[in-house]
N, C-alpha and C positions, 0 to 999 in steps of 0.2 A: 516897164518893157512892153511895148507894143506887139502881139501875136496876131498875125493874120487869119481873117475869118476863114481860109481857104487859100491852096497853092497849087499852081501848076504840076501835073501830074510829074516832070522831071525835079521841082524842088520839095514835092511829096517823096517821092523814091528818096533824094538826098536825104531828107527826114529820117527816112524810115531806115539807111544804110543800103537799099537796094536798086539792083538794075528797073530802067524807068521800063521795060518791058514784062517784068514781075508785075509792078503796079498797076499797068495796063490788065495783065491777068487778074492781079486781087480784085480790080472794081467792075470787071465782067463775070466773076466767082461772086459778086455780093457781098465780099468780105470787107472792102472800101468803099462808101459811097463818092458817088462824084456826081458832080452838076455842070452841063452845059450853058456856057455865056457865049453867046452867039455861035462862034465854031468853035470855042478853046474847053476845052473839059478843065475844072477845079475840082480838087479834093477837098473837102471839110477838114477842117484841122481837128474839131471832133471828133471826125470818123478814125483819123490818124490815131487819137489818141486812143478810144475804143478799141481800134488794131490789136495795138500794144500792149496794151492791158489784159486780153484776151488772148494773150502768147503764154506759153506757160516759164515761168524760173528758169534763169536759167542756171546751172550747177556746171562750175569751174573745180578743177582739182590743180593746184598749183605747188610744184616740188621747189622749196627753194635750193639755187644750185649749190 
C-alpha cells in the first residue's frame, strides 16, 4: 500500500477526522508541520502521525443495552 509523503491540508483534516479550518489552526500552533509547494501548503504524513500519537487514550465506557 502506497502512503503519501504528504496531503493537502483538506485530505490531512479527513485523516485526522477533522474540520480543514482546525488544521489550518494546528499547523499555525506548530502542532502540524506543513510545507509550501509553490502556493499549495502540504502536511507531512509524518507530522500527521506524530499528531496522533501525541493525543492522549482515549477511554470509552460502553453499557451494553
Amino acid at each position: 500500500m502506497h502512503i503519501p509523503y504528504a496531503h493537502s491540508v483538506p485530505v490531512a483534516a479527513s485523516i485526522l477526522g477533522i474540520k480543514t479550518s482546525k488544521t489550518y489552526e494546528l499547523i499555525a500552533e506548530g502542532k502540524i508541520r506543513a510545507k509550501k509547494i509553490g502556493s499549495r501548503t502540504v502536511v507531512l504524513d509524518e507530522s500527521l502521525r506524530e499528531y496522533l500519537a501525541s493525543q492522549p487514550d482515549a477511554h470509552v465506557t460502553y453499557t451494553k443495552p
